[in-house]
N, C-alpha and C positions, 0 to 999 in steps of 0.2 A: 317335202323338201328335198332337192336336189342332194346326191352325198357324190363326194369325189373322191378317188383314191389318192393316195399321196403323188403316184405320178401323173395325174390328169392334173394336180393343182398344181405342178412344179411347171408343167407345161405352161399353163395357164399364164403363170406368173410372166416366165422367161418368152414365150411368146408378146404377153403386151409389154415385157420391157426392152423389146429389140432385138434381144441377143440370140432367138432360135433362129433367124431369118434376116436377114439387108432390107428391112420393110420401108426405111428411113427414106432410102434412095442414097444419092451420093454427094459429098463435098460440099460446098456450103447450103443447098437448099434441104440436102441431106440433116446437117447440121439443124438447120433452123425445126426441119419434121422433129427431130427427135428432142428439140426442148419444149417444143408444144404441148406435144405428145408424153414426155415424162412432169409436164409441170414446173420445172426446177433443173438447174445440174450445180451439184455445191460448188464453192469458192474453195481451195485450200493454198495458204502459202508452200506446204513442204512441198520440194523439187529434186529431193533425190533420183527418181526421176520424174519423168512430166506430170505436170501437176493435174490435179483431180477432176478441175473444170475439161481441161484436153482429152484425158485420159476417156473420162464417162464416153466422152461423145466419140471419138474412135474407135470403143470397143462398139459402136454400135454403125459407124458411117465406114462405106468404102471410100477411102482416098482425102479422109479428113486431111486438113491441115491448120494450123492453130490460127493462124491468119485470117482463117472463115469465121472463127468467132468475134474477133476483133472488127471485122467489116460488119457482122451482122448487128454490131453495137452502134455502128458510125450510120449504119442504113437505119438504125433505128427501128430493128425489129427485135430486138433484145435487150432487157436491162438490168444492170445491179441491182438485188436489192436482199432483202431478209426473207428467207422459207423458213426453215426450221433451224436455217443455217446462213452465213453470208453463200447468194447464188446469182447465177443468170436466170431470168424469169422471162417468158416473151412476153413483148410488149402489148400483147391482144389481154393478157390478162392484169395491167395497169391498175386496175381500177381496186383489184382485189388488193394489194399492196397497200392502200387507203387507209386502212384497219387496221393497219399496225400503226402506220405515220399518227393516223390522229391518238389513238394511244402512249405516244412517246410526246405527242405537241402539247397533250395534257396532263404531263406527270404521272400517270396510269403507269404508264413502261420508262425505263432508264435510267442512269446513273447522275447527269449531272446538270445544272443549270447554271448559267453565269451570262447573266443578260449583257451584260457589256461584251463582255468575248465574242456573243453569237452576232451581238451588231455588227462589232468592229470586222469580223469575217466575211459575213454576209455585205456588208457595204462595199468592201476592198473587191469581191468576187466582182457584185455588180457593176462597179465601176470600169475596174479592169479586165472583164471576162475569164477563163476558164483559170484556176491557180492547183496549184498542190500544194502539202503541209511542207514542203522546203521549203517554199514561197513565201512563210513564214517565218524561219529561222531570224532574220536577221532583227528581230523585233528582242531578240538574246538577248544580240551583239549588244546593242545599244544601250543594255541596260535598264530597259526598261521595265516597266510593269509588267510585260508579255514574254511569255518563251515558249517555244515549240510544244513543248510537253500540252499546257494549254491549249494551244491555238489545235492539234490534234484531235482532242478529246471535241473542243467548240464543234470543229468539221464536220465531225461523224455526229455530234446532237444534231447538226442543221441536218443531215444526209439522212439520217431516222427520222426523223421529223414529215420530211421532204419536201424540206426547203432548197436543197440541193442535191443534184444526183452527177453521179460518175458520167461523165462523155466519152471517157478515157481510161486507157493506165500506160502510164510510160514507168520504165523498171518495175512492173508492179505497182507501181502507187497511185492510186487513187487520181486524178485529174476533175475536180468538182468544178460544176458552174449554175447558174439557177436552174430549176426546174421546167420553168417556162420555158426556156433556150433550148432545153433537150428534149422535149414530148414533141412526138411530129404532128402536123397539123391533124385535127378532126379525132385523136384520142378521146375514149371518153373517161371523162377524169370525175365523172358523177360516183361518191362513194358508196359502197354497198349494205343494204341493210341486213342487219347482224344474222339473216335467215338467209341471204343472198350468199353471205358469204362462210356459213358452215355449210350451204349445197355445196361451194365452190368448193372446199375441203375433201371434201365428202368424195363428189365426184373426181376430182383430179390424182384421188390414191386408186379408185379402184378402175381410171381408164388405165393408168400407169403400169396396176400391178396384175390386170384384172379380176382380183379378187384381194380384198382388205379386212383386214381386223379392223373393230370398233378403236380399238388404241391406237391405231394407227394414223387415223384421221384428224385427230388433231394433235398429233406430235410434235411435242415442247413447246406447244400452246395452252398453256392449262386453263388460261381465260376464255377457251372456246369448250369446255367437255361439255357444260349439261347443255351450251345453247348446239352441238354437236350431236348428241344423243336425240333430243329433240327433234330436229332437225331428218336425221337419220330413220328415227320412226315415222315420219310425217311420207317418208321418202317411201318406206316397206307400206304402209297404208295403201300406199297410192301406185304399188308393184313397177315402182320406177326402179327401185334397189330392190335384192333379194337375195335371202339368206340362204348360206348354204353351208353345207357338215364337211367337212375333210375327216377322214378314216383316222384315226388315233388321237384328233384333236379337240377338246372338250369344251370350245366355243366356237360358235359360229363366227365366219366370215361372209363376205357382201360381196354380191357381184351386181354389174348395171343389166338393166333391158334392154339397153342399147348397141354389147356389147355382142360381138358375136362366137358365143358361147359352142357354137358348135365347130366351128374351124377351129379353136383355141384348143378344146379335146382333143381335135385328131390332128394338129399339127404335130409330127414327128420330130422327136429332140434331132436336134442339129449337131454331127459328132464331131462339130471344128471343137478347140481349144481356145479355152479367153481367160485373158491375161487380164481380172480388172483392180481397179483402184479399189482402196480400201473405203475409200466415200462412193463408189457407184453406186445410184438409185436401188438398184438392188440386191444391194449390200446390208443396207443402213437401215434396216428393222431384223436387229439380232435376236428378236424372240421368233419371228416368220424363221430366219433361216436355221434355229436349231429346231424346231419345233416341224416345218416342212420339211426342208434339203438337211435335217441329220450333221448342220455345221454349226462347230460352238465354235463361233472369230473372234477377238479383240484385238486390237488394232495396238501396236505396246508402243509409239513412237509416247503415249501420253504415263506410261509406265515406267519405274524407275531399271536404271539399266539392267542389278542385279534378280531384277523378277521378272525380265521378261524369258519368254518358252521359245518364239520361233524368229522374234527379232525387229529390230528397228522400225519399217515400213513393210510388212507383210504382207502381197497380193495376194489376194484370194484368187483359184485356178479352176476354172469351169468349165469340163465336159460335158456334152448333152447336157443332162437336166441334173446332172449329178459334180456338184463341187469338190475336186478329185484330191485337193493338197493347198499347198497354198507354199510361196519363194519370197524371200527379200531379196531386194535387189538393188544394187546403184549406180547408175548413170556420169561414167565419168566421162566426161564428155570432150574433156583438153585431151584426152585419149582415144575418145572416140569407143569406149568399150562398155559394154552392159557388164556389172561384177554382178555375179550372185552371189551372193555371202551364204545360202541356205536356202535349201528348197526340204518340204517335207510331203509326202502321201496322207492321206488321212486311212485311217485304220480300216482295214480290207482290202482297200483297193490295190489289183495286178493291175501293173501298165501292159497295155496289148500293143504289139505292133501298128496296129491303129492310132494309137494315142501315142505313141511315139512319133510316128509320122505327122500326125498333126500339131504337136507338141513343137518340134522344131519348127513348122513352119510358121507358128506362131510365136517362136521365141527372133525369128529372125528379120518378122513384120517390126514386135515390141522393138527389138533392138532401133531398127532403122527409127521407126517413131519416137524414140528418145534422141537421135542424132549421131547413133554408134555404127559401126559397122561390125568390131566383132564384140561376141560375147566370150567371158571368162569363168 
């Protein structure tokens, strides 16, 4: 069995998730590479500064622009929907999304049903074409049976379902209309069988990360672990996946045949600085990052104010292959000014004039890409 050292698996990681190298290419085709390629980039409302979906993809594209994601919705080569999390998913992988929808269209998964709502929704959509949940408000006014709160919750049962999907977001919200309307022609909408789609699991963490934990593969899917495990044996039988040792770490991790294992080793950390979201793809398996890269994160905006340590919205700050600090920051944007409220080192680390230099020139990218010009 293959063993890795801690820094040939950090490499590893940060080379398949983009950030040792511009592998993506650039701006919107850039963009579209690097959702393929990561499987997923999450949804988040907070916009202290740019929000999670822009952010991910910036830290990894030259010359991103948020407007590339928004066309790549309207070209229909990307769509809303549920990963682990609300996300953009490319549209090649549609089918895999199937698996959840019918789980929520069965009662299996979700919160609520009220067969009149979902009609009365669904009819109004079909008849009138594309609406949002304001689009409903006035159903209040009038007194009637319906009110907003409702017609919301109906939305997103039909959007889970998928019955309907997002075409759109104007202010952020949501823009629903059927499903039919919004798959481009020749998708294949054939759903997957439950071994189709723990390969697809499977595979999609370890081209992402190039090497994955068994927990990792079906993260906050608990209706997938044993057909996952399964699945994943059938996968090492057959030396499609294979397991490997990292030096201090007491379970195995999986990497693909396919993957190429040998450029990933001797690709050399890249000694820019990145500035990323607290939801970037490889962020968001916090047992990998303390357990690989020596970083314990928690994210405290979900924390009450008097216990948090480093602050509201805390990026994580990544040098080479090594996560160096981590800064809150916010985006005041009538001002035009990046505030840092707090930035911290993590324990050891000297800044070298290297990192300094780099440091600023990627505080002066961030800034711009939030809409600032100076930093405070």
């Amino acid at each position: 069995m293959l063993t890795l050292t801690n820094k040939e698996a950090r490499n590893i990681i940060l080379t398949s998730q983009g950030l040792a190298d511009n592998s993506f290419g650039k701006k919107k085709e850039g963009a579209l590479n690097a959702i393929e390629h990561l499987g997923y980039v999450q949804i988040d409302t907070i916009s202290v500064v740019e929000r999670a979906h822009h952010h991910t993809i910036w830290s990894r594209v030259n010359d991103y622009h948020r407007k590339y994601l928004d066309e790549l919705v309207e070209d229909k080569k990307v769509f809303e929907y549920w990963s682990h999390a609300a996300a953009y998913l490319p549209m090649r992988d549609y089918r895999f999304s199937l698996m959840r929808k019918n789980l929520y269209a069965t009662r299996k998964l979700g919160w609520y049903f009220n067969k009149r709502a979902t009609k009365f929704i669904y009819d109004r959509i079909k008849a009138e074409g594309p609406l949002q949940s304001k689009d409903f408000e006035e159903k209040k006014k009038q007194g009637g049976w319906w009110n907003w709160k409702e017609s919301k919750i109906a939305l997103e049962q039909l959007y889970m379902e998928g019955k309907l999907m997002a075409t759109s977001r104007k202010g952020f919200q949501k823009v629903y209309d059927l499903t039919e309307r919004v798959l481009p022609a020749g998708i294949n909408t054939t759903p997957p069988t439950e071994g189709e789609y723990a390969e697809y699991l499977i595979r999609k963490i370890v081209r992402a990360n190039g090497i994955a934990a068994k927990s990792e593969m079906g993260y906050l899917r608990p209706y997938t672990k044993a057909l996952v495990a399964k699945t994943l044996n059938e996968l090492i039988e057959g030396k499609e996946i294979i397991p490997v040792k990292v030096k201090g770490i007491e379970k195995d991790v999986f990497y693909s045949t396919e993957a190429n294992m040998e450029n990933n080793l001797t690709q050399k950390a890249n000694k820019q600085v990145k500035i990323l979201s607290p939801f970037d793809n490889s962020v968001i398996q916090r047992n990998r990052l303390k357990n690989i890269f020596g970083y314990d994160y928690t994210i405290e905006c979900y924390v009450p104010e008097p216990k948090r340590v480093y602050g509201y919205f805390c990026l994580p700050v990544l040098f080479g292959n090594d996560f160096i600090g981590r800064m809150d920051c916010k985006a005041d944007r009538q001002n035009e000014t990046l505030i840092v409220k707090s930035a911290y080192y993590e324990k050891g680390f000297k800044p070298t004039a290297k990192f300094k230099s780099e440091f600023e020139k990627e505080m002066k990218l961030f800034a711009r890409f939030n809409g600032c010009v100076a930093i405070k």
